[in-house]
C-alpha positions as MATLAB code, in Angstrom:
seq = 'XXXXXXXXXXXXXXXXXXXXXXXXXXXXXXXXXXXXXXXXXXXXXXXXXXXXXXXXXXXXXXXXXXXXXXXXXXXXXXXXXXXXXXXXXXXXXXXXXXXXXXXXXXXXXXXXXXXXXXXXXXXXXXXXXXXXXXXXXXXXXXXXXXXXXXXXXXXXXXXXXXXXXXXXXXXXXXXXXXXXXXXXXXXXXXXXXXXXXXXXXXXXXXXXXXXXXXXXXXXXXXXX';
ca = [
       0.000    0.000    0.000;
       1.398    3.559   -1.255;
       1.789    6.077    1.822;
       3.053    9.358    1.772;
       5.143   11.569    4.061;
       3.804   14.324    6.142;
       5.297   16.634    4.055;
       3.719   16.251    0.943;
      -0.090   15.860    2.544;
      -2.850   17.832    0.609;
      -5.816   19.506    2.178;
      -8.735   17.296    2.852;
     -11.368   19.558    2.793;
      -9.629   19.794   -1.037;
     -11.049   16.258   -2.083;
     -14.742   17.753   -2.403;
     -13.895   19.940   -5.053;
     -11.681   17.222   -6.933;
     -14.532   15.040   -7.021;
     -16.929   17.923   -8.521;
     -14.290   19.263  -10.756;
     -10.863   18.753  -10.832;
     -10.152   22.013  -12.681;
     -11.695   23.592   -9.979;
      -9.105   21.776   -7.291;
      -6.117   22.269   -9.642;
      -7.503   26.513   -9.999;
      -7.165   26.808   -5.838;
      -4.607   24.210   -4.577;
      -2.000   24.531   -7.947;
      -2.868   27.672   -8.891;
      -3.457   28.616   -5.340;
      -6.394   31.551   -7.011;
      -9.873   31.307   -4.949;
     -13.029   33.634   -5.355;
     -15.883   33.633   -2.498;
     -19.316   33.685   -3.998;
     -22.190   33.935   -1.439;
     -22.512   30.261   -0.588;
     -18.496   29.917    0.183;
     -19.041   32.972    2.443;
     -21.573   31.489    4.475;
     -20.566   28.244    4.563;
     -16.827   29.888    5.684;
     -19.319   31.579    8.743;
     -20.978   27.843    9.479;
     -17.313   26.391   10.191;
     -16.030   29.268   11.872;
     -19.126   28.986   14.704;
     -18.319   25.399   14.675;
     -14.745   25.483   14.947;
     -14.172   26.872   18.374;
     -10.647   24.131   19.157;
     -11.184   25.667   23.061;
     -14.485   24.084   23.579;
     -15.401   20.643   24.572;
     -18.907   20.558   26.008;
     -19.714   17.667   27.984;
     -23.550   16.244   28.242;
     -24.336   12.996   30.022;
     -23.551   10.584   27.917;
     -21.779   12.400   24.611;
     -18.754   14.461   24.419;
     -18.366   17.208   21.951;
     -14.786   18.100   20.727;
     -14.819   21.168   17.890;
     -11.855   21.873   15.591;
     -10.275   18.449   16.039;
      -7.152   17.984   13.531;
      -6.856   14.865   11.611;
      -4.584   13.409    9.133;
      -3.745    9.859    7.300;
      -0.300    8.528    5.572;
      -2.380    6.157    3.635;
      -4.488    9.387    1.856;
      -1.608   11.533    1.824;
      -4.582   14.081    3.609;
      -4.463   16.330    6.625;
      -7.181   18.773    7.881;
      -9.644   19.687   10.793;
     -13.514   18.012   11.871;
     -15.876   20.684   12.418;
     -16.689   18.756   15.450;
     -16.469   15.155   16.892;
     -19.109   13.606   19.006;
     -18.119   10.644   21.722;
     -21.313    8.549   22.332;
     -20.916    6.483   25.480;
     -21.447    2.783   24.102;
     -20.784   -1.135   25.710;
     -17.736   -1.304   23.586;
     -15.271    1.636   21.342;
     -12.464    3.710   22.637;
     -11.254    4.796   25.899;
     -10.776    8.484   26.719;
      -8.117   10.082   29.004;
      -9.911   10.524   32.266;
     -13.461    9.382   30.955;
     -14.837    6.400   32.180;
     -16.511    3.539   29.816;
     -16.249    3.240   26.193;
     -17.129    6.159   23.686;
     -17.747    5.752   19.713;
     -16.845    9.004   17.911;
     -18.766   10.224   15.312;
     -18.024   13.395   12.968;
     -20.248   15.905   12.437;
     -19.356   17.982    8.835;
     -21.419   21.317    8.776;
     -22.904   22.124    5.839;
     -24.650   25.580    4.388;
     -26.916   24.032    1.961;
     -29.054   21.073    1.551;
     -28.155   17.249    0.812;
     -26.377   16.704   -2.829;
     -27.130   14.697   -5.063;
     -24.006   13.368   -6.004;
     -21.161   11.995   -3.658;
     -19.026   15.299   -3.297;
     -19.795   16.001    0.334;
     -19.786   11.797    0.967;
     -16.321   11.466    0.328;
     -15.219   14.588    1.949;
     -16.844   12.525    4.944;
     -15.590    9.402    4.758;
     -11.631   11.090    3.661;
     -11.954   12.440    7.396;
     -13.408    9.345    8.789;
     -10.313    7.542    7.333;
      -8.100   10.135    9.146;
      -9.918    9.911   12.653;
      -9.329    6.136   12.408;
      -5.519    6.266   11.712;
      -5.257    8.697   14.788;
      -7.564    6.477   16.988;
      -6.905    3.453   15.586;
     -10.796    2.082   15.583;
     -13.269    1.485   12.702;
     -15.762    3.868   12.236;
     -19.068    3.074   10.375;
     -21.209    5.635   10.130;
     -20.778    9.814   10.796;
     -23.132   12.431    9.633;
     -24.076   15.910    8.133;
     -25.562   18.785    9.616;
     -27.050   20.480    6.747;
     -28.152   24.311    7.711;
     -30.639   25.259    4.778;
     -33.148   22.537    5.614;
     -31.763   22.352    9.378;
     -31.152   18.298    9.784;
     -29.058   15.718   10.016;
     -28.303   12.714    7.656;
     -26.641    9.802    9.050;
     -23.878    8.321    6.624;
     -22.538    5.026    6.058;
     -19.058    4.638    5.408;
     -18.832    1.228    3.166;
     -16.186   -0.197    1.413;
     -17.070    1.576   -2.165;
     -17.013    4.651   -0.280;
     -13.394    4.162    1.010;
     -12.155    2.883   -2.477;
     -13.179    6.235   -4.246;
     -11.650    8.025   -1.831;
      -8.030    6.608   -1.625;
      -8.542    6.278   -5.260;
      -9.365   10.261   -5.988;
      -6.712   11.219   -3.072;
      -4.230    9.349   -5.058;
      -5.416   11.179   -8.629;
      -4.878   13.939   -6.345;
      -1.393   13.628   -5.704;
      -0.499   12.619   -9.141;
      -1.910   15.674  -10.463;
      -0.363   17.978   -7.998;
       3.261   16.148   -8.463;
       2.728   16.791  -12.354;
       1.605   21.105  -11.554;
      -0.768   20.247  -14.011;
      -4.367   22.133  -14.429;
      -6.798   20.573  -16.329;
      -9.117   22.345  -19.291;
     -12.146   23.666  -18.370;
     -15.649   21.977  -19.512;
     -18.478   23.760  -19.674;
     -21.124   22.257  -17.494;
     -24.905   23.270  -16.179;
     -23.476   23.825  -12.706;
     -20.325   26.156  -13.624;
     -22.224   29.376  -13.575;
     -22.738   28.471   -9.632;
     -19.003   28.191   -9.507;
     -16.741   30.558   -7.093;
     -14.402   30.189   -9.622;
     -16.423   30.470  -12.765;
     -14.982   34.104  -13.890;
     -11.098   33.288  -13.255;
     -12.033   29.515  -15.088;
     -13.902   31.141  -17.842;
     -14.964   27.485  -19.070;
     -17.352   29.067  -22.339;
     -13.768   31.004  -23.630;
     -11.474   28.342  -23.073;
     -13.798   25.746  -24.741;
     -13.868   28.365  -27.391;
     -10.306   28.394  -28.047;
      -9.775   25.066  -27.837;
     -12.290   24.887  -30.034;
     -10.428   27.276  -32.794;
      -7.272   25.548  -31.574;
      -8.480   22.265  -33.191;
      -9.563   23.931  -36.048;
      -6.142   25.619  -37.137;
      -4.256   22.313  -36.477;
      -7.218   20.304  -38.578;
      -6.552   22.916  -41.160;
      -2.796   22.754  -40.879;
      -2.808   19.340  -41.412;
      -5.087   18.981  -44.620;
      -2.127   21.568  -46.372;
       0.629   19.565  -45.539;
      -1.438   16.761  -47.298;
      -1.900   18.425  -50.280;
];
């Protein structure tokens, strides 16, 4: 199995917008260029009342730890849980000075409402696969807390899920070893895009377009 050194760990928060777009990734962790549109702005102010790393509030049977850093050799992936729930359970880990057994859960806050593709998933189960390097313990299932409809969802973290997700982190590294960004693609969701006016995906497609042309051009009067 490949692992990779502490020093050449990506962002994990970075394999949600690999999985939606990779230009996207390669325009803010290559190109290190980022734009905030409304939704990155509030979603910024969701984390930022979550991530308090001060607090730990204690109820009677589930301990809440906020801003909890994470990272894993085998994902080549470092970053920081919104917030980490202990539930006091029969069997899972043992705390410093906490009696019993507690199962930890993440909790990844959210500013809009469940997707329907597996972007925010895999962000989920990347930092599940942290927490259980640095706990050493199998985690099943963590959750969302989505603020636009105001609810949790309960995720499962199965096998597939874990296979795209070492397989994208290592795509990841790949692409970042070869400083490579990839050509933009016009899609129905780019407009929505943070990035969309420093991508410019309709004038790049365009000149790629002419691009082809010229060469296809080129090529017929060398033929003739």
């Amino acid at each position: 199995m490949i692992t990779y050194k502490e020093e050449d760990y990506l962002m994990l928060s970075g394999i949600q917008h690999f999985y939606f777009c990779k230009r996207q990734w390669a325009l803010i962790h290559i190109e290190q260029q980022w734009a905030d549109n409304q939704a990155t702005m509030e979603g910024n102010y969701l984390h930022e009342r979550a991530d308090d790393p001060f607090f730990t509030e204690s109820r009677k049977n589930i301990i809440i730890s906020r801003a909890v850093p994470v990272s894993s050799s085998v994902l080549g992936l470092s970053g920081i849980l919104d917030v980490l729930e202990f539930h006091k359970e029969e069997s899972g880990v043992i705390l410093p000075d906490k009696d019993g057994y507690w199962v930890p859960q993440i909790v990844e806050y959210k500013h809009g409402k469940p997707k329907k593709d597996l972007r925010d998933q895999v962000q989920l189960a990347a930092q599940v696969i942290c927490l259980e390097e640095k706990l050493n313990y199998q985690i099943t299932q963590s959750a969302f807390y989505y603020h636009e409809v105001n609810r949790r969802q309960r995720i499962l973290i199965t096998d597939e899920l874990r296979q795209l997700v070492k397989t994208l982190a290592d795509e990841m590294h790949q692409l970042y070893r070869l400083g490579k960004t990839p050509k933009a693609e016009m899609k129905k969701n780019c407009p929505k895009c943070s990035l969309y006016e420093i991508c410019m995906p309709r004038l790049t497609n365009r000149k790629s377009s002419v691009s082809h042309y010229m060469q296809v051009q080129v090529a017929m009067e060398e033929t003739l």
